[in-house]
C-alpha positions as CSV (number, residue, x, y, z in Angstrom):
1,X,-17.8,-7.7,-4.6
2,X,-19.0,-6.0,-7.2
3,X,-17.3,-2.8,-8.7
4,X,-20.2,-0.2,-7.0
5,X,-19.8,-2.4,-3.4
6,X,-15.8,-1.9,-4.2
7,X,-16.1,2.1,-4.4
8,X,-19.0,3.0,-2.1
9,X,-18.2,5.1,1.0
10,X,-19.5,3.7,4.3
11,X,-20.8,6.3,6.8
12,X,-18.7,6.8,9.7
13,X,-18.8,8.7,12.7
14,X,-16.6,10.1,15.1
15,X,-15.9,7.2,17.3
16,X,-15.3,5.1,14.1
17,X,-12.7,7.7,12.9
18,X,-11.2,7.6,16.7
19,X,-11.4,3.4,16.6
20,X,-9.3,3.9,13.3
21,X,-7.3,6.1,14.5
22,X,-5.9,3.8,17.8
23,X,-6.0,0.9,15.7
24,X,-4.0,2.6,12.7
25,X,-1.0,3.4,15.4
26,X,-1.2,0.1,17.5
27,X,-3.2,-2.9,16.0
28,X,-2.0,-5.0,19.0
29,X,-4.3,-2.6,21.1
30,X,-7.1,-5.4,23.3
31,X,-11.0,-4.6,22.8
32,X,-11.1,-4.0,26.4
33,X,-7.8,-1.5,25.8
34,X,-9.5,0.3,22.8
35,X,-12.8,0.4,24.9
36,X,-11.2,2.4,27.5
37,X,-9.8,4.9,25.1
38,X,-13.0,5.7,24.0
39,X,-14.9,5.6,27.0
40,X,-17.0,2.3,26.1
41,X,-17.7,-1.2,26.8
42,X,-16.2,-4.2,25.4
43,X,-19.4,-5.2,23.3
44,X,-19.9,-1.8,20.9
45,X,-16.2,-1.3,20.1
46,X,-16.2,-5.2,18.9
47,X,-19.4,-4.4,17.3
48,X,-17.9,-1.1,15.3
49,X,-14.7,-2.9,14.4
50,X,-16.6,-5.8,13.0
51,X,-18.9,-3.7,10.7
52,X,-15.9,-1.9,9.8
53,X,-14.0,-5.3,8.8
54,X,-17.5,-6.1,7.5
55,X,-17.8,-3.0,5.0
56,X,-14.2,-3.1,4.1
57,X,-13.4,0.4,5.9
58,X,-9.9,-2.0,8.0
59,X,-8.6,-4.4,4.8
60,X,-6.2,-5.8,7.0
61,X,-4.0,-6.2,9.9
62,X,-0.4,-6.0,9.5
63,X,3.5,-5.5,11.3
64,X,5.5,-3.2,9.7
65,X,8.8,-4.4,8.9
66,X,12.1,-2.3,9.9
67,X,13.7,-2.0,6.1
68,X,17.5,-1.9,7.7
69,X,16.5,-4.2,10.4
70,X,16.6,-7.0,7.5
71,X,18.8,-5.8,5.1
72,X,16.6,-3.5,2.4
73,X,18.3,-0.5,2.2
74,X,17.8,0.5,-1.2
75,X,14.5,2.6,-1.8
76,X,13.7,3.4,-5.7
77,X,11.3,5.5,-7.3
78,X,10.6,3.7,-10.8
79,X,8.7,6.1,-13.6
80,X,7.7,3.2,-15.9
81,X,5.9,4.2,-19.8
82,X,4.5,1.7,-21.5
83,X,4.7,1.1,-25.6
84,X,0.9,0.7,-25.9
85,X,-1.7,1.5,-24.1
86,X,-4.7,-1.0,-25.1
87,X,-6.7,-2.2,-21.9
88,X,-5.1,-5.7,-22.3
89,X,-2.0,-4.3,-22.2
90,X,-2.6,-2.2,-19.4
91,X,-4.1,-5.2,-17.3
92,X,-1.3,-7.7,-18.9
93,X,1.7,-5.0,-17.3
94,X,-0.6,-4.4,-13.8
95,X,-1.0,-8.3,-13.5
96,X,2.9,-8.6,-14.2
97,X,3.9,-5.7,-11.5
98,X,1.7,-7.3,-8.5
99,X,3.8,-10.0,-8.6
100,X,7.1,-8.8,-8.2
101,X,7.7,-9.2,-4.3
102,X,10.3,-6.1,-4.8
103,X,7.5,-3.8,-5.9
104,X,5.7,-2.3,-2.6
105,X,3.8,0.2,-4.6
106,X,2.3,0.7,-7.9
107,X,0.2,3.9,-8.7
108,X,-1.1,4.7,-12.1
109,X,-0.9,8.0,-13.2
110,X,-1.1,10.9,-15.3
111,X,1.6,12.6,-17.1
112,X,5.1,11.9,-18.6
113,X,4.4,8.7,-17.3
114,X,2.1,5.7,-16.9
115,X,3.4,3.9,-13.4
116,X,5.4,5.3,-10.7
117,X,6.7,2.0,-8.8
118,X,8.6,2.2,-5.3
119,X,10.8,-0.6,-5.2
120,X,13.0,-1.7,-1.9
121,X,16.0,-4.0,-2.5
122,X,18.8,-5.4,-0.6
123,X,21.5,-3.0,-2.2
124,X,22.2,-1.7,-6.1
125,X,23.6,-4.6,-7.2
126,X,20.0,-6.1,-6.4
127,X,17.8,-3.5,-7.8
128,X,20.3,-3.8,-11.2
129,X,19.1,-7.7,-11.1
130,X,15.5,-6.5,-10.7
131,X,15.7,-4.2,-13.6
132,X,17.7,-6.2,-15.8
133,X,15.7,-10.0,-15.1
134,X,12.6,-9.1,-13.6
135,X,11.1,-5.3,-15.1
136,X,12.9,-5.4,-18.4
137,X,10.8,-9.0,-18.9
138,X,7.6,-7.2,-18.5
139,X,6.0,-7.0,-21.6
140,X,5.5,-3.6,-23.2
141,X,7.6,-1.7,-20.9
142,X,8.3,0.7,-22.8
143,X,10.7,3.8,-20.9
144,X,11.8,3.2,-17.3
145,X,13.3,6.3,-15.0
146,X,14.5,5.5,-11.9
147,X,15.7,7.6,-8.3
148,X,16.8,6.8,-5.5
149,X,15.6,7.9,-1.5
150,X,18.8,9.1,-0.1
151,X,16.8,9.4,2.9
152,X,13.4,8.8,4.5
153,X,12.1,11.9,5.8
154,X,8.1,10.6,6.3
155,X,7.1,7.1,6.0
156,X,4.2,5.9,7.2
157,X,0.6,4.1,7.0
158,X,-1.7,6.0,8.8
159,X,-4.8,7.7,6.9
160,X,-5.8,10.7,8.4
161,X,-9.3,11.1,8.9
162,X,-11.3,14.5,9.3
């Protein structure tokens, strides 16, 4: 997919945004279940979600883990600078981050810093490790900041759409 294909919106109407919507909150939800919430048949709403998969509008179907449930109680907010900022380094450090299993999110930004990471580890003692054997051996890191969620007031996945 080229980059143009990557970035280019896909028209979408109001059942579309409705189809998203149920499937958003309950993936589990039958074609003959999200038909009836939409007053259809079977055959469009397997159409629309089809073109949707199709055009890239649903990326993926997933469960969302309870964090306590199995023991990942620590959530960090990691302000990372880097010491250069060439594109090879910049690709070299994104390449590096998306494969730490630890790191959830990465967002490049603007500012005091270059990457805000949220990190979720079993306790402190394994988000020292992570620092210490796993971030610190990135090349080029330059600063790191971190903070810690003393509690989640929003989480979610759901993208609102107007």
């Amino acid at each position: 997919m080229g980059k143009a294909e990557k970035f280019s919106k896909i028209s979408i109407d109001e059942t579309d945004k409705k189809l998203l919507s149920l499937l958003q909150n309950n993936a589990k939800l039958t074609t003959k279940q999200l038909a009836h919430h939409l007053n259809l048949s079977t055959t469009p709403v397997f159409e629309r979600i089809k073109r949707l998969e199709r055009n890239g509008v649903i990326e993926k179907y997933v469960a969302i883990v309870n964090k306590e449930k199995v023991g990942k109680e620590l959530i960090a907010i990691c302000n990372v600078s880097l010491k250069q900022h060439s594109h090879d380094v910049i690709r070299e450090f994104e390449e590096a981050i998306a494969q730490l299993p630890e790191v959830i999110e990465c967002l490049h930004i603007a500012g005091m810093f270059d990457y805000i990471l949220k990190i979720i580890t079993k306790n402190m003692e394994t988000y020292h490790n992570f620092i210490y054997n796993k971030l610190a051996a990135v090349n080029n890191v330059g600063n790191v900041q971190s903070s810690f969620v003393m509690r989640e007031i929003k989480s979610g996945t759901e993208l609102h759409l107007d």
